[in-house]
ROSE-4610 file (N, C-alpha, C; in Angstrom, 1 decimal, always signed):
// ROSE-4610
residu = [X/X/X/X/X/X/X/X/X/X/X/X/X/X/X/X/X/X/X/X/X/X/X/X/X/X/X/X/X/X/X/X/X/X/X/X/X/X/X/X/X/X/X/X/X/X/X/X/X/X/X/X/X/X/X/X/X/X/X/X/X/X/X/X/X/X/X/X/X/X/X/X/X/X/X/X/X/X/X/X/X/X/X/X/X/X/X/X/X/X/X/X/X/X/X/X/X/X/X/X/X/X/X/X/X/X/X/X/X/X/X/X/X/X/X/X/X/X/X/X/X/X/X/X/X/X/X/X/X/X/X/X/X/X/X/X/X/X/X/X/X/X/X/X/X/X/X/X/X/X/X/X/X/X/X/X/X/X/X/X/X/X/X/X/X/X/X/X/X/X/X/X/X/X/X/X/X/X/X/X/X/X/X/X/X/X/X/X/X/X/X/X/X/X/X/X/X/X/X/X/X/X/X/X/X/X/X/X/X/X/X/X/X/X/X/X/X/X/X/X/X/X/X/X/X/X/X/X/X/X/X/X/X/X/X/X/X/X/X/X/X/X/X/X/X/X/X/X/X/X/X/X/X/X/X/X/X/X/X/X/X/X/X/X/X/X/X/X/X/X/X/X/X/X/X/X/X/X/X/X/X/X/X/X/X/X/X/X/X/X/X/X/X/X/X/X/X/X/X/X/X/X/X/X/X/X/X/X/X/X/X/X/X/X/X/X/X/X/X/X/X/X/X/X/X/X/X/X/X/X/X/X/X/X/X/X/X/X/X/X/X/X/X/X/X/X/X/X/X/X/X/X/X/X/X/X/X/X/X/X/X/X/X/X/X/X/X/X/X/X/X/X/X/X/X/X/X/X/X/X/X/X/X/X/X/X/X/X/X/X/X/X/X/X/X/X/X/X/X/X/X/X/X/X/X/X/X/X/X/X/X/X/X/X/X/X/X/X/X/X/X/X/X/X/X/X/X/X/X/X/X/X/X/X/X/X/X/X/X/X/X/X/X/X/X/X/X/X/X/X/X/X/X/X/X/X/X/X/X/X/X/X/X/X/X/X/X/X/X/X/X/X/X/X/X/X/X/X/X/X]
num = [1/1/1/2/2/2/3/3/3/4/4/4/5/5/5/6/6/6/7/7/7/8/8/8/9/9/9/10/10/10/11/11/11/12/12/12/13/13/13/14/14/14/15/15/15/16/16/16/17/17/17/18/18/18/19/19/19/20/20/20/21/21/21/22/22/22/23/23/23/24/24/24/25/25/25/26/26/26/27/27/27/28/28/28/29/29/29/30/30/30/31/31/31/32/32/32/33/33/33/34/34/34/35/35/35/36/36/36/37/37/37/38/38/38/39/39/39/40/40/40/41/41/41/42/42/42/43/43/43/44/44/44/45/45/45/46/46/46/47/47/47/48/48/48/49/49/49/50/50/50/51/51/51/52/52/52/53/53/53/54/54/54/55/55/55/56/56/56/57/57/57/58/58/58/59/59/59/60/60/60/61/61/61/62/62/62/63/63/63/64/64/64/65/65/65/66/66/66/67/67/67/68/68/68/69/69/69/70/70/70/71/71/71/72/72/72/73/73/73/74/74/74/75/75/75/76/76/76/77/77/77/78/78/78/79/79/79/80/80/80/81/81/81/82/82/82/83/83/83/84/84/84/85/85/85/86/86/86/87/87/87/88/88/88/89/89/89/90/90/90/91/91/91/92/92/92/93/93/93/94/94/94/95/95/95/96/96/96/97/97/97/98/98/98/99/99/99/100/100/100/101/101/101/102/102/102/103/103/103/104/104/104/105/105/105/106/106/106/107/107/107/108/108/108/109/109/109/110/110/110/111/111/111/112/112/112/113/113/113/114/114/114/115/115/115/116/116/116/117/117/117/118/118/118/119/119/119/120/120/120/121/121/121/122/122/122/123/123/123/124/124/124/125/125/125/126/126/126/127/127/127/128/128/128/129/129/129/130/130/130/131/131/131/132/132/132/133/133/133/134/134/134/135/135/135/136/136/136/137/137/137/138/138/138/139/139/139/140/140/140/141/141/141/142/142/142/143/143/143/144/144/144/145/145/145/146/146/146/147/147/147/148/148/148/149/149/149/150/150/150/151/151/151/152/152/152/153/153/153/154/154/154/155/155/155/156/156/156/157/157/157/158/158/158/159/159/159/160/160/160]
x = [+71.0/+71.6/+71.3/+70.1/+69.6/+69.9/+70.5/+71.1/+72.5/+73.5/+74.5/+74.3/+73.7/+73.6/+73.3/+72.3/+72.2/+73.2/+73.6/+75.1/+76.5/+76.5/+77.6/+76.8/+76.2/+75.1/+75.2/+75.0/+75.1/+76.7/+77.3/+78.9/+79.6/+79.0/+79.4/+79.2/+77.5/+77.3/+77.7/+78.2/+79.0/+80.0/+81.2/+82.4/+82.3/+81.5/+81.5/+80.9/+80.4/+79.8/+81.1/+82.2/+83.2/+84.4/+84.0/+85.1/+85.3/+86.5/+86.3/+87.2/+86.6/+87.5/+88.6/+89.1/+89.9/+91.7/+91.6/+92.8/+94.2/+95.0/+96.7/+96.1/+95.5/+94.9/+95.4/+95.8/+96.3/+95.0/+94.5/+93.3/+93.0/+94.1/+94.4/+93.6/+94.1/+93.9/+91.9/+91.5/+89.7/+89.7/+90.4/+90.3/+91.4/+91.3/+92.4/+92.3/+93.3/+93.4/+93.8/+93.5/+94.2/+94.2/+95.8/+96.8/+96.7/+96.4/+96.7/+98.3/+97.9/+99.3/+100.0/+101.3/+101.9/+102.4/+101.7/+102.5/+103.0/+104.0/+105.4/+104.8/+104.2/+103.5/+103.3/+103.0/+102.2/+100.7/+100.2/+98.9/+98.1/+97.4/+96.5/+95.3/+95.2/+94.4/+94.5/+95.3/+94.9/+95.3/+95.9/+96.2/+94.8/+94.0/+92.5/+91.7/+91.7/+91.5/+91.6/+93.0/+93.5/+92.6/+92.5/+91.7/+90.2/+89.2/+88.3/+88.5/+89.0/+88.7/+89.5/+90.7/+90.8/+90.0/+89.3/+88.3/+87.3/+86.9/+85.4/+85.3/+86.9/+87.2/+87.1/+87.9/+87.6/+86.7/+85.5/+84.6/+83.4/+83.7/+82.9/+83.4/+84.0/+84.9/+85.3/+84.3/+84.3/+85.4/+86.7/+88.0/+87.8/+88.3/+88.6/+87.3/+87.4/+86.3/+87.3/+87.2/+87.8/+87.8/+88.5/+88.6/+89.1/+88.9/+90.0/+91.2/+90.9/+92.3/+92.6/+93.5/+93.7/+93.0/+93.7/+92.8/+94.6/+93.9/+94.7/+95.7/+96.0/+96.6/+96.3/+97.4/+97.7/+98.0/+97.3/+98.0/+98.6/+99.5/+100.2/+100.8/+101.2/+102.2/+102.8/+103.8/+103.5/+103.6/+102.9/+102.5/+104.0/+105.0/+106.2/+106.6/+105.2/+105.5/+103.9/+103.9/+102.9/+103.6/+103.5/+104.2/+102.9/+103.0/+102.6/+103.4/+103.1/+104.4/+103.1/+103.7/+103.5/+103.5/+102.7/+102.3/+102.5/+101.7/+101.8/+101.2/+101.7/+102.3/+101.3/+100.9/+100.2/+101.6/+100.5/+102.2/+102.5/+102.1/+102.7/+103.0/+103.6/+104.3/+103.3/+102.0/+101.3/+100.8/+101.0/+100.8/+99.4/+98.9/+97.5/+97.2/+98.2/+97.8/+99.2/+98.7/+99.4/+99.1/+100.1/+100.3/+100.5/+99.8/+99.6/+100.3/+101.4/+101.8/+101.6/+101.8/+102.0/+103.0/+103.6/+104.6/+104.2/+103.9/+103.6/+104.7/+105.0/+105.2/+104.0/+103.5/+103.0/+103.2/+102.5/+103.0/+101.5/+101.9/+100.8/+101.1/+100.8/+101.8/+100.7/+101.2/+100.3/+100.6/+99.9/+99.8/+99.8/+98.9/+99.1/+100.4/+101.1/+102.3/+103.6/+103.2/+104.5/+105.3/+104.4/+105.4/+105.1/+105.6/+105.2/+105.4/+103.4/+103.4/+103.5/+103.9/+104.2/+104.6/+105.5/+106.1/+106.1/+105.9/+105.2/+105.5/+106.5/+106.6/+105.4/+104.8/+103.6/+103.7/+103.9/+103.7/+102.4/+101.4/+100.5/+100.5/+99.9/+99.7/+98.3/+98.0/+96.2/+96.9/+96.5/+96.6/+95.2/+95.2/+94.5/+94.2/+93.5/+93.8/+94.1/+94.9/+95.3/+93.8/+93.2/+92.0/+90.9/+91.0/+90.7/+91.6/+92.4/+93.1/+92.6/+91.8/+91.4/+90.3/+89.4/+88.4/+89.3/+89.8/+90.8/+91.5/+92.5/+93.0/+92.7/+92.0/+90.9/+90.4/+89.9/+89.8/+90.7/+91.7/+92.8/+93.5/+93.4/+94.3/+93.6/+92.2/+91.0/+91.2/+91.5/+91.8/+93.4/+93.7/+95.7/+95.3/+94.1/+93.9/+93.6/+92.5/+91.8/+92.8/+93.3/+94.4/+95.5/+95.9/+96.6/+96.0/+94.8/+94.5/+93.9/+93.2/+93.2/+94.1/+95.4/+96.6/+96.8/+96.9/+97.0/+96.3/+95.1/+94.0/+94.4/+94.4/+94.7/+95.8/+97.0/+98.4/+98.0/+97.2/+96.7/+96.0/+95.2/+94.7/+95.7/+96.1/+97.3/+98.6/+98.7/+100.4/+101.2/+102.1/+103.1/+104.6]
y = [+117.8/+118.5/+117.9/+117.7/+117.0/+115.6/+114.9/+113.5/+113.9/+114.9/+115.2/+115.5/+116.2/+116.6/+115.8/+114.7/+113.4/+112.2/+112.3/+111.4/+112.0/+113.2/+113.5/+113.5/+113.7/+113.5/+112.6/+111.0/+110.0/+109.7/+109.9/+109.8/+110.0/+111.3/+112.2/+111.8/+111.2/+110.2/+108.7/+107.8/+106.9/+106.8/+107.8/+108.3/+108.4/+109.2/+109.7/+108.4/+107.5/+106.3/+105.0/+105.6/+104.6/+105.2/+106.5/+107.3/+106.2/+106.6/+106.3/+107.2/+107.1/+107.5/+107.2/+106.0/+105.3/+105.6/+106.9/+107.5/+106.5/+106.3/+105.6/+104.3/+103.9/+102.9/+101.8/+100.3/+99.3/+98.5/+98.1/+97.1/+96.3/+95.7/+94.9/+94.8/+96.1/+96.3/+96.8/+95.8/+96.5/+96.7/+95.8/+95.9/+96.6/+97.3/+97.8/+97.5/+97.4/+96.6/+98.0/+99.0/+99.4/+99.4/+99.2/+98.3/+100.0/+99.3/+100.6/+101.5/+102.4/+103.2/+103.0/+103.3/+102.7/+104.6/+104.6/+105.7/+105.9/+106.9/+107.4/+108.5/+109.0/+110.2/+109.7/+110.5/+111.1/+110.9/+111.0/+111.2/+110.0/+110.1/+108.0/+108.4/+107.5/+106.9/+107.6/+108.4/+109.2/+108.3/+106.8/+105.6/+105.1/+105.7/+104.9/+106.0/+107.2/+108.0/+108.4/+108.1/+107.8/+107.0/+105.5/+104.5/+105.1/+105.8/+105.8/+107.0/+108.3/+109.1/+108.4/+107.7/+107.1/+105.9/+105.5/+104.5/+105.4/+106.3/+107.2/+107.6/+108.3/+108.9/+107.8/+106.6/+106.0/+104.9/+104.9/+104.6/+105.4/+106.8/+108.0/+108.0/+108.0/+108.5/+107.1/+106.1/+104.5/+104.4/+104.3/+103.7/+102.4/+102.0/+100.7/+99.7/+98.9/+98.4/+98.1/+98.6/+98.5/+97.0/+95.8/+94.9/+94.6/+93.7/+93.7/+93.2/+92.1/+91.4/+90.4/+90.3/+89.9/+90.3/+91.9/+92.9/+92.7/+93.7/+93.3/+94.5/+95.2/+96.5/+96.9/+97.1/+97.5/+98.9/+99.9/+101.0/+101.1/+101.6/+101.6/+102.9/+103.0/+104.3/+104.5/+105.7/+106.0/+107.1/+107.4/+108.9/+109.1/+110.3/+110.3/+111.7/+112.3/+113.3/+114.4/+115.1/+116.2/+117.3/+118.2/+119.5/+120.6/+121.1/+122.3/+123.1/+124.4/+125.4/+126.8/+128.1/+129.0/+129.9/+130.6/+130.6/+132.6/+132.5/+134.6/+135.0/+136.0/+137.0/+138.1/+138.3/+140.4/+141.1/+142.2/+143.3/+142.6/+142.4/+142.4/+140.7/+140.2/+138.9/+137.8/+138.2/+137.0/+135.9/+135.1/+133.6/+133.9/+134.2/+134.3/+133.8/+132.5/+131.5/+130.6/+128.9/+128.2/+127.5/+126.6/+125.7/+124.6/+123.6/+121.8/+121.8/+120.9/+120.2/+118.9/+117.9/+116.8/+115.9/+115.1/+114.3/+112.9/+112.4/+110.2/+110.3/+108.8/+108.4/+107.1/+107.4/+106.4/+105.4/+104.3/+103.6/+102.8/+102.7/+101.7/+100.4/+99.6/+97.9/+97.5/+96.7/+95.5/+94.6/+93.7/+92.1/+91.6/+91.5/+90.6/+90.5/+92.2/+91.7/+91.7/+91.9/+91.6/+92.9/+94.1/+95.5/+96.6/+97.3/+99.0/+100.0/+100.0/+101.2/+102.5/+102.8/+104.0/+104.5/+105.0/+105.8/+106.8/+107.5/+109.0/+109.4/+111.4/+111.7/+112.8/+113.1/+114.1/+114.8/+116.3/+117.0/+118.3/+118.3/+118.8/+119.7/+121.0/+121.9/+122.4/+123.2/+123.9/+125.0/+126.2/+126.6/+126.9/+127.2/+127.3/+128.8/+128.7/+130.3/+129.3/+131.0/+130.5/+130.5/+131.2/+131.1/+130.1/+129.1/+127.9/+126.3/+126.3/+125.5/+123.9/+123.7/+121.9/+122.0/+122.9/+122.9/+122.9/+124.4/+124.6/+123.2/+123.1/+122.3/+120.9/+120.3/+119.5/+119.8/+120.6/+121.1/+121.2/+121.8/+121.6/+120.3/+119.7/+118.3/+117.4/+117.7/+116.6/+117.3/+118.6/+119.6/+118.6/+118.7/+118.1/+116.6/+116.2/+114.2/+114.6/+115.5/+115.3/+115.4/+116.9/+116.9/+115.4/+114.8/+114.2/+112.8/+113.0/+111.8/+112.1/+113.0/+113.7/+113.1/+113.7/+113.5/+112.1/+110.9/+109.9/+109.2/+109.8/+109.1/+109.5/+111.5/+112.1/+111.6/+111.0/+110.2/+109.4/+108.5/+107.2/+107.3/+108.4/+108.5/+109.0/+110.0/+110.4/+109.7/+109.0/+108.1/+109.0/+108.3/+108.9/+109.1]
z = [+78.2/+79.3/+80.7/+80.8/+82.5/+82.1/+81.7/+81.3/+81.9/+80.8/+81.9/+83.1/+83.7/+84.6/+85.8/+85.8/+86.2/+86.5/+85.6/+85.1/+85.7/+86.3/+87.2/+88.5/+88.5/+89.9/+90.4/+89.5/+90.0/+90.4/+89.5/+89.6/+91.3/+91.2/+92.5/+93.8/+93.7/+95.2/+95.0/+94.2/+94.3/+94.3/+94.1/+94.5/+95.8/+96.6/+98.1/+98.7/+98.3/+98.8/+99.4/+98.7/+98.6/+99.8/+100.3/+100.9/+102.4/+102.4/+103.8/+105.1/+106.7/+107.3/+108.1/+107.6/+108.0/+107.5/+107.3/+107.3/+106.6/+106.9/+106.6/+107.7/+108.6/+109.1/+108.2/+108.6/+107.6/+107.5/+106.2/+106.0/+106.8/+107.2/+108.0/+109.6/+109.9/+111.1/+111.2/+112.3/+112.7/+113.4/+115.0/+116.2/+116.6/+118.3/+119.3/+120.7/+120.9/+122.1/+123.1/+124.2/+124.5/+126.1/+126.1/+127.3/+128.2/+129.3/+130.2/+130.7/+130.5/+130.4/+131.6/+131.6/+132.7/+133.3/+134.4/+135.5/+135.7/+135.8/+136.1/+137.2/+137.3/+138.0/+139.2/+140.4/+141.6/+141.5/+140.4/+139.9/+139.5/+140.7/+140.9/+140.0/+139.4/+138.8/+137.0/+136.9/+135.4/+134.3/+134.4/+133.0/+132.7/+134.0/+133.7/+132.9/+133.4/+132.8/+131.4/+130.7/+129.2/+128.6/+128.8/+128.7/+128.2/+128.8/+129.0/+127.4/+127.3/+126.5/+125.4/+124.6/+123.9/+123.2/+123.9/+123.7/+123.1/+124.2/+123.0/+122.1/+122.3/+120.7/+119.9/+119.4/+118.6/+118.4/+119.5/+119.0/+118.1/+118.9/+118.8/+116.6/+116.6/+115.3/+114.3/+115.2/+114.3/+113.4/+113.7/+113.5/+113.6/+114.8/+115.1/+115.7/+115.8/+117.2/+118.4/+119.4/+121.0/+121.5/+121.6/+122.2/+123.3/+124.2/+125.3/+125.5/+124.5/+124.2/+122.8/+122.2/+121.0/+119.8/+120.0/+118.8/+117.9/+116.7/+115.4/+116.1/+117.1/+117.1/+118.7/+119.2/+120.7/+120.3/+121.4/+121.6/+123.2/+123.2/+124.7/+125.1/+126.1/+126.4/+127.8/+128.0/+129.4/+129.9/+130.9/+131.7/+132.0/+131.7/+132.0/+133.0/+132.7/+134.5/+133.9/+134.8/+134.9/+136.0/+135.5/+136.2/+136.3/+137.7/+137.7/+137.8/+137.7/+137.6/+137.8/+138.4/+138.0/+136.7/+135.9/+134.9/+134.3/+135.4/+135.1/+136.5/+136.9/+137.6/+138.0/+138.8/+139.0/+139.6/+139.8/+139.8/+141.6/+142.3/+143.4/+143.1/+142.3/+141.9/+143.0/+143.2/+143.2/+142.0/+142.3/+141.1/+140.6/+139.3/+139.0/+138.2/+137.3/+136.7/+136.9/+136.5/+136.9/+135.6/+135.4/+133.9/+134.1/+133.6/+134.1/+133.0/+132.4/+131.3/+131.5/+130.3/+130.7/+129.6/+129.8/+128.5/+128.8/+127.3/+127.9/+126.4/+126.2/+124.7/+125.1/+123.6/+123.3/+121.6/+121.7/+120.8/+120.2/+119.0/+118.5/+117.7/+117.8/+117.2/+116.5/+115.4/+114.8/+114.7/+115.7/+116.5/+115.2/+113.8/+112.7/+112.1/+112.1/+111.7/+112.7/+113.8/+114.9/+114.0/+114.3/+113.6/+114.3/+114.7/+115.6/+114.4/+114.3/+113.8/+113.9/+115.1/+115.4/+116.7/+117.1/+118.7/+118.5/+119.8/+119.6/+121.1/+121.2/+122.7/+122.5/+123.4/+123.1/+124.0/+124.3/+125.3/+125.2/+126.1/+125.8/+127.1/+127.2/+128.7/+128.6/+129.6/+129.9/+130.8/+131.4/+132.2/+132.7/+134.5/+135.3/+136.4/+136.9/+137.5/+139.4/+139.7/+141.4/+142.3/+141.9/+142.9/+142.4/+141.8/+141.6/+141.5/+142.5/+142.5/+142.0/+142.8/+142.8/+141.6/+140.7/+140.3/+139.2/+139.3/+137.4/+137.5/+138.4/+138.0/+137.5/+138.2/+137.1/+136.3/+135.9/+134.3/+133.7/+133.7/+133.2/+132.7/+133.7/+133.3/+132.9/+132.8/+131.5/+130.3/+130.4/+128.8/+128.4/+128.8/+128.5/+128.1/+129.0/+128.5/+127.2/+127.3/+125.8/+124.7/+124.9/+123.7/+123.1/+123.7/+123.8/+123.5/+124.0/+123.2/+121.6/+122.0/+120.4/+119.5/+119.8/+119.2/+118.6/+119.5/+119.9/+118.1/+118.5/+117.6/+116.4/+115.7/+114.7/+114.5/+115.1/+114.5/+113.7/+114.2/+113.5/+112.3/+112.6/+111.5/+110.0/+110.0/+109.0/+108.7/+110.4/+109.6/+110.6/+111.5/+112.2/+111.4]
């Protein structure tokens, strides 16, 4: 009985030795190249911003390795607006929360095979309160990067 028992034991951690988390990812592909997003927006500097949390994530989450140039796979995109808007209301119809959205497409290619593996429109929001304008709303709109790049990454991983 502790022979079987041994004998799926071992089974079990050499099965899980073999896993990987490299998702629908192509064999192919190890490196990424990612091209800075192109702005459509009001809003300076946030394609650098993208850059920086897409890169963590998937280093953080060892996918790819991050190159600068002539990786097996470009990700790209573009920032195609960010809206603020009023959100909710108190009774005397003062603004007491406000709603950042934001929409990019983005895209992912593979340079070995001159093929796009994937286009993607993504619309992600946060909301903020009015009596924190410049604070929430920076918070808010690093909550909207993150998601979105979240997103970006979790595509890749599963297969668009």
């Amino acid at each position: 009985m502790n022979r079987i028992v041994g004998v799926l034991i071992g089974f079990f951690l050499i099965s899980c030795g073999i896993y990987t988390f490299r998702g629908s990812i192509p064999p192919h592909i190890r490196t990424a190249e990612i091209r800075t997003f192109e702005n459509q927006t009001a809003e300076f500097g946030i394609e650098d911003r993208f850059i920086e949390v897409i890169d963590s994530i998937l280093v953080s989450e060892n996918l790819l390795k991050i190159v600068d140039s002539d990786g097996d796979s470009i990700f790209e995109g573009t920032i195609q607006s960010i809206i603020d808007k009023p959100q909710e209301y108190d009774v005397g119809e003062n603004v007491e929360t406000y709603r950042i959205s934001m929409k990019i497409s983005a895209s992912w290619f593979d340079t070995k095979n001159n093929k796009m593996l994937a286009e993607k429109d993504l619309n992600r929001f946060a909301d903020y309160p009015s009596d924190s304008l410049v604070v929430g709303r920076n918070r808010a709109l690093n909550e909207v990067i993150q998601k979105i790049s979240k997103d970006i990454v979790n595509l890749t991983e599963v297969g668009w």
